[in-house]
C-alpha atoms as one frame of an Amber mdcrd trajectory, in Angstrom:
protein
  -0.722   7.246 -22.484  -2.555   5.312 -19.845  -5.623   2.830 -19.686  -6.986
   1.363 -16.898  -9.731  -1.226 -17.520 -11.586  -3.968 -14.929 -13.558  -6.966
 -15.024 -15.238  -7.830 -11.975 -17.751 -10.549 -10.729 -19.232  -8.254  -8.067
 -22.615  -7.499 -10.450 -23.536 -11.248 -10.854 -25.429 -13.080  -8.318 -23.003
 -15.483  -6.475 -24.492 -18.440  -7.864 -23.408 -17.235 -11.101 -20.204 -15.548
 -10.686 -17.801 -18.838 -11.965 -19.563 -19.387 -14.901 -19.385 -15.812 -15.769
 -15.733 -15.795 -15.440 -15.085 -19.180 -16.961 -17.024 -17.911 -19.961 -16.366
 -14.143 -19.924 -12.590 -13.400 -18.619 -10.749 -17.379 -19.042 -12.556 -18.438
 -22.364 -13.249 -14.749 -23.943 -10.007 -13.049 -23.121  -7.384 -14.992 -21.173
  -7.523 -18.049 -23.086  -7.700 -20.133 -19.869  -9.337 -22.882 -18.507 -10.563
 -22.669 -15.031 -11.558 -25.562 -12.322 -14.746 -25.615 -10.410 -13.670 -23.837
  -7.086 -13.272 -25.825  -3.764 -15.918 -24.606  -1.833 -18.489 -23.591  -4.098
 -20.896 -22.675  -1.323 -18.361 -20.062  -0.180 -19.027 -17.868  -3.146 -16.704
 -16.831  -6.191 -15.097 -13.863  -6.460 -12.490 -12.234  -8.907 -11.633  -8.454
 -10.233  -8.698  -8.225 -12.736  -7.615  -4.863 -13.113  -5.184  -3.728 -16.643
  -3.338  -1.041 -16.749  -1.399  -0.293 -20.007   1.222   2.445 -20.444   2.143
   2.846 -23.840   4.193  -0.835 -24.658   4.197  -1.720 -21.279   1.058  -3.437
 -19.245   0.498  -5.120 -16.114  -2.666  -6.578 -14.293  -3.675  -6.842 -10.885
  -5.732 -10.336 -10.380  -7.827 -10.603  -6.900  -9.534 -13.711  -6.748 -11.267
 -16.482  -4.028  -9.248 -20.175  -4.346  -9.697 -22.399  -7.211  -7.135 -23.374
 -10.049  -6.537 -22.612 -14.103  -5.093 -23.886 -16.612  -3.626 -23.184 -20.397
  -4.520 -25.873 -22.702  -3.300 -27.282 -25.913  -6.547 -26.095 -26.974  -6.384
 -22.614 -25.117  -2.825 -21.743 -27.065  -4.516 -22.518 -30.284  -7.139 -19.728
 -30.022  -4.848 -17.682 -27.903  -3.092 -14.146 -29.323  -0.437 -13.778 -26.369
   2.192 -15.453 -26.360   4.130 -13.235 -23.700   6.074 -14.175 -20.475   4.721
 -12.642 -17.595   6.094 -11.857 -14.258   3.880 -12.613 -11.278   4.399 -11.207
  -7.777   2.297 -12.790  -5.028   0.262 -10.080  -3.130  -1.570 -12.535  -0.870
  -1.853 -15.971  -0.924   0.030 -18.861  -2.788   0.364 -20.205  -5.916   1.737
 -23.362  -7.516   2.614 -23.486 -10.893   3.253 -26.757 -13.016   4.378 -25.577
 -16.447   6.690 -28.414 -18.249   9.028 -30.294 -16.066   8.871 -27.475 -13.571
   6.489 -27.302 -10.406   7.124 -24.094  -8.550   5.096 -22.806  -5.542   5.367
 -18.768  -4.377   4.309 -17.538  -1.683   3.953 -13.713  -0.103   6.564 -11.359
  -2.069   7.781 -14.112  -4.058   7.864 -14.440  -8.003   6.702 -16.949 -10.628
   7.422 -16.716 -14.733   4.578 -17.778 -16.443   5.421 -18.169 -20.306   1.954
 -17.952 -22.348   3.432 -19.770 -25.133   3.468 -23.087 -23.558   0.799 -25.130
 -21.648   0.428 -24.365 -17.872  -1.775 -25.417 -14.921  -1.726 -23.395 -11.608
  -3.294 -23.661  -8.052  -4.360 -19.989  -6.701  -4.875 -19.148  -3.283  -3.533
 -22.524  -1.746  -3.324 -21.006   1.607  -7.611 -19.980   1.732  -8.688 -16.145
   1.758  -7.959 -13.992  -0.770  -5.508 -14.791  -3.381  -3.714 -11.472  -5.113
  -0.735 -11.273  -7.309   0.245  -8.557 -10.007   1.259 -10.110 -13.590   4.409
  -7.685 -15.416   3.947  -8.332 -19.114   7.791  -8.868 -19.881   8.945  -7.336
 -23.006   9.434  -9.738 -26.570  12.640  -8.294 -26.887  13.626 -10.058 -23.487
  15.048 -13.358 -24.303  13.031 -16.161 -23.185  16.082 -18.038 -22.831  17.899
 -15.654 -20.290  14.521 -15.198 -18.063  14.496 -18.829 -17.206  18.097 -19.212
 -16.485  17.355 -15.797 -14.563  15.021 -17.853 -12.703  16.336 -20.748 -12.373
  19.461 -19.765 -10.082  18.647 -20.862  -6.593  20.260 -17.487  -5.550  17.982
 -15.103  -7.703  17.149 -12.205  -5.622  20.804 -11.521  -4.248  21.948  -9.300
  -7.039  21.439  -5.474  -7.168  19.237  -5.415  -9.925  17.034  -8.065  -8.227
  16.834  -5.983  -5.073  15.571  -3.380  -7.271  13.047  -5.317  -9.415  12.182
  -6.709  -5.540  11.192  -2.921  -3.962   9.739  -1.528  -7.968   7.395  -4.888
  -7.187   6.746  -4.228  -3.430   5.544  -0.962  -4.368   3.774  -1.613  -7.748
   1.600  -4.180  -5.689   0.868  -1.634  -3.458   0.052   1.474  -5.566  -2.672
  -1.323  -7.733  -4.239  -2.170  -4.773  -4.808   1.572  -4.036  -4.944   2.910
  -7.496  -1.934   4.807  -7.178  -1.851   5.147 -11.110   0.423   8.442 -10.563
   2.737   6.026  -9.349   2.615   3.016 -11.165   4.258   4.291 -14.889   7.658
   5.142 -13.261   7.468   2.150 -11.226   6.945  -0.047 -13.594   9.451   1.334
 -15.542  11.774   0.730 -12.722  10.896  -2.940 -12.761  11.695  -3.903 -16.308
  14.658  -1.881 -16.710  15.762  -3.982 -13.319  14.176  -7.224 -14.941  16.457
  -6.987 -17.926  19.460  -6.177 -15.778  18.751  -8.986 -14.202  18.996 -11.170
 -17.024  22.380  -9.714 -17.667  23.538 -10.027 -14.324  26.480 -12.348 -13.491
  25.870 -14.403 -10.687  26.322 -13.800  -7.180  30.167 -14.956  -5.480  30.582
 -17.606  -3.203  30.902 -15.890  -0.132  27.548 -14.498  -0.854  25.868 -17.611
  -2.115  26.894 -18.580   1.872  25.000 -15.593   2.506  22.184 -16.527   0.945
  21.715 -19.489   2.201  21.438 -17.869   5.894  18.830 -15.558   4.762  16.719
 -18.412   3.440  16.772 -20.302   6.972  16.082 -16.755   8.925  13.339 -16.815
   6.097  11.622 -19.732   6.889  12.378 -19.378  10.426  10.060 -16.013  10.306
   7.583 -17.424   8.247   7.216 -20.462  10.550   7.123 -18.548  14.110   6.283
 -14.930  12.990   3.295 -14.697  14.591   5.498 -15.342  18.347   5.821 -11.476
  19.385   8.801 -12.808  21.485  10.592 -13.814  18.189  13.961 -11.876  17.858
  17.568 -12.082  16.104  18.988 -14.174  19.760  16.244 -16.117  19.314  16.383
 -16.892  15.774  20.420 -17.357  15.868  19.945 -20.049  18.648  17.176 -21.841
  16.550  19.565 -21.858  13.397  22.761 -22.822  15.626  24.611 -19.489  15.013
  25.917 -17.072  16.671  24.076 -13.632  16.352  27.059 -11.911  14.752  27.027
 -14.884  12.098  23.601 -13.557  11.318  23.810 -10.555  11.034  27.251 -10.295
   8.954  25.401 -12.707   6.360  21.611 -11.223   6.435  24.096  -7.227   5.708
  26.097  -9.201   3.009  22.749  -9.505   1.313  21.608  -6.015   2.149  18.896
  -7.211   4.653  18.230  -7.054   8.317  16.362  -9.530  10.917  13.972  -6.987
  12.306  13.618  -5.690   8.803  12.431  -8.860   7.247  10.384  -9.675  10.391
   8.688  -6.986  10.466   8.257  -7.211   6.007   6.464 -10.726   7.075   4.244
  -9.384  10.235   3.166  -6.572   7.563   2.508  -9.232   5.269   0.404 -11.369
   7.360  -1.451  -8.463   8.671  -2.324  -7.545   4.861  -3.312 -11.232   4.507
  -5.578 -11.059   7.879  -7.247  -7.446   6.956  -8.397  -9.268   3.418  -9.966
 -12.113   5.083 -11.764 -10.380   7.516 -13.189  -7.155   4.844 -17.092  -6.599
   4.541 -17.181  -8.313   8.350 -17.134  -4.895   9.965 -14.268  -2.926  10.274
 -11.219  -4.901  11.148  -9.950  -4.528  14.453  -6.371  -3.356  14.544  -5.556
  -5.365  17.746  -6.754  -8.239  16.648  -4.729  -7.909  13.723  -1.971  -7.400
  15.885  -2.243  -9.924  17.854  -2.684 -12.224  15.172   0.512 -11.289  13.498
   3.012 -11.528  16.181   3.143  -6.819  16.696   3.234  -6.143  20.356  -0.124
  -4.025  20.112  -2.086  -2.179  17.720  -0.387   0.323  17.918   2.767  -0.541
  16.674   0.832  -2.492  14.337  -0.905   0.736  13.375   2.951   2.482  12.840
   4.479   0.172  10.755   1.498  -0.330   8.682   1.507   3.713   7.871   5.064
   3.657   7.451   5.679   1.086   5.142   2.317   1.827   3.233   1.340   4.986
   3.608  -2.265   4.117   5.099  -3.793   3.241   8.262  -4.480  -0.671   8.295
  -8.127   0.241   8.300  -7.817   2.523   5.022  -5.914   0.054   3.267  -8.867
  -2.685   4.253 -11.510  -0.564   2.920  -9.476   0.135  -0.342  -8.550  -3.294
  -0.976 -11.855  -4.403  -1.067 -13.509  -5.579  -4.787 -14.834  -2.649  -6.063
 -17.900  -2.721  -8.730 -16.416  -3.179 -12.301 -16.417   0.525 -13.671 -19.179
   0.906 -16.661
């Protein structure tokens, strides 16, 4: 059984569109309190899509930058008390929840648990802010999600690579209502979710591993927009040889052109959001912007990795009118 439900901003006029969803989607349904947005003169914007399959249910948020929070007072009139699994789309997030202060970025995850107070920044980096929220089973121990979470080395084992790709393409068949896809997928994630949980932790010589991919990692993210960037390159910035690299990116099931080109697709994604309903976005601009050699091979990867043209995905990204 499916349902597929969305509340949108796109019918009020834009001087009205926060206070509609500070009174209709935070204080109504979400139990949230939201903060006045930046730049107010910009214009709000947010669409939540919900889909449920039978137990299971997960939410696609799209949204311009401001920040929410749960109060003491929110959990008293609230009726979920779920943990939720959020997978940044585009954009960034920082959560505060307890003694914790977490920040995600791009393909990363946060665990928000509903049952305790929260505050959290969206969109921190400007543009469009996206994740998808995974409502995580009750009979998934609380306990074993945040020491889940909590290892430094989280996505290194199996199941995590799984839960990684089920997200990767969950995020992608919401954003192009792909709802044939998104029942087996997200039964894909939370079987891998609670494997996860059971999981040992990874060895030593992996942890090692690990901690190589996170420098290439922020090496990319830092210069991945340099269309001259490659593995010699990167292995001379980090001080290692290139075999190094690539012995400890394969002992973690990864490659340097394949996460280069992940973040390149990423940033594209990010560029083609901020520049919808300004014409058609140029594909060499894109390109250029996001360190691909031409449009063309922007054009490629895009249609490879996402099964649209950069200019399809644009135009189905784009808020559409809440459904009556």
């Amino acid at each position: 059984m499916k349902l597929h439900t969305q509340w949108n901003t796109h019918h009020a006029s834009p001087s009205q569109r926060f206070d509609l969803y500070r009174s209709g989607l935070c204080a109504s349904f979400a139990r949230l309190t939201p903060s006045d947005p930046p730049d107010s003169s910009a214009g709000f914007e947010a669409c939540l899509d919900t889909w449920v399959f039978g137990g299971a249910q997960m939410s696609l948020l799209q949204c311009t930058p401001h920040a929410v929070a749960r109060t003491v007072a929110d959990l008293a009139r609230a009726d979920d008390e779920h943990v939720y699994l959020n997978h940044i789309v585009a954009g960034r997030m920082q959560l505060q929840q307890g003694e914790h202060r977490l920040q995600a970025s791009v393909g990363k995850w946060l665990l928000i648990d509903n049952a305790r107070p929260f505050s959290a920044a969206l969109g921190l980096s400007g543009g469009r802010h996206q994740h998808l929220a995974i409502r995580v089973p009750a009979d998934v121990p609380r306990q074993a999600l945040h020491a889940w979470m909590s290892r430094k080395s989280v996505a290194l084992t199996p199941p995590a690579r799984l839960l990684q790709m089920a997200m990767d393409q969950l995020s992608v068949a919401a954003l192009t209502s792909d709802t044939a896809r998104m029942q087996p997928l997200l039964d894909c994630a939370l079987a891998a979710l609670q494997a996860c949980c059971a999981a040992p932790g990874p060895s030593s010589h992996v942890r090692a591993a690990a901690l190589t991919e996170e420098r290439v990692l922020r090496l990319i993210d830092a210069r991945y927009a340099d269309p001259s960037l490659d593995l010699a390159q990167a292995a001379k910035a980090l001080r290692m040889s290139t075999r190094t690299v690539q012995l400890h990116l394969a002992q973690v099931g990864r490659t340097f052109t394949a996460l280069l080109r992940e973040r390149r697709l990423q940033a594209a994604r990010q560029w083609l959001l901020g520049h919808t309903g300004k014409r058609t976005p140029g594909v060499a601009a894109a390109a250029q912007a996001c360190g691909f050699q031409d449009g063309g091979s922007l054009h490629r990867a895009f249609r490879v990795r996402y099964g649209q043209t950069p200019a399809e995905w644009a135009r189905s990204a784009v808020t559409r009118p809440a459904r009556s």
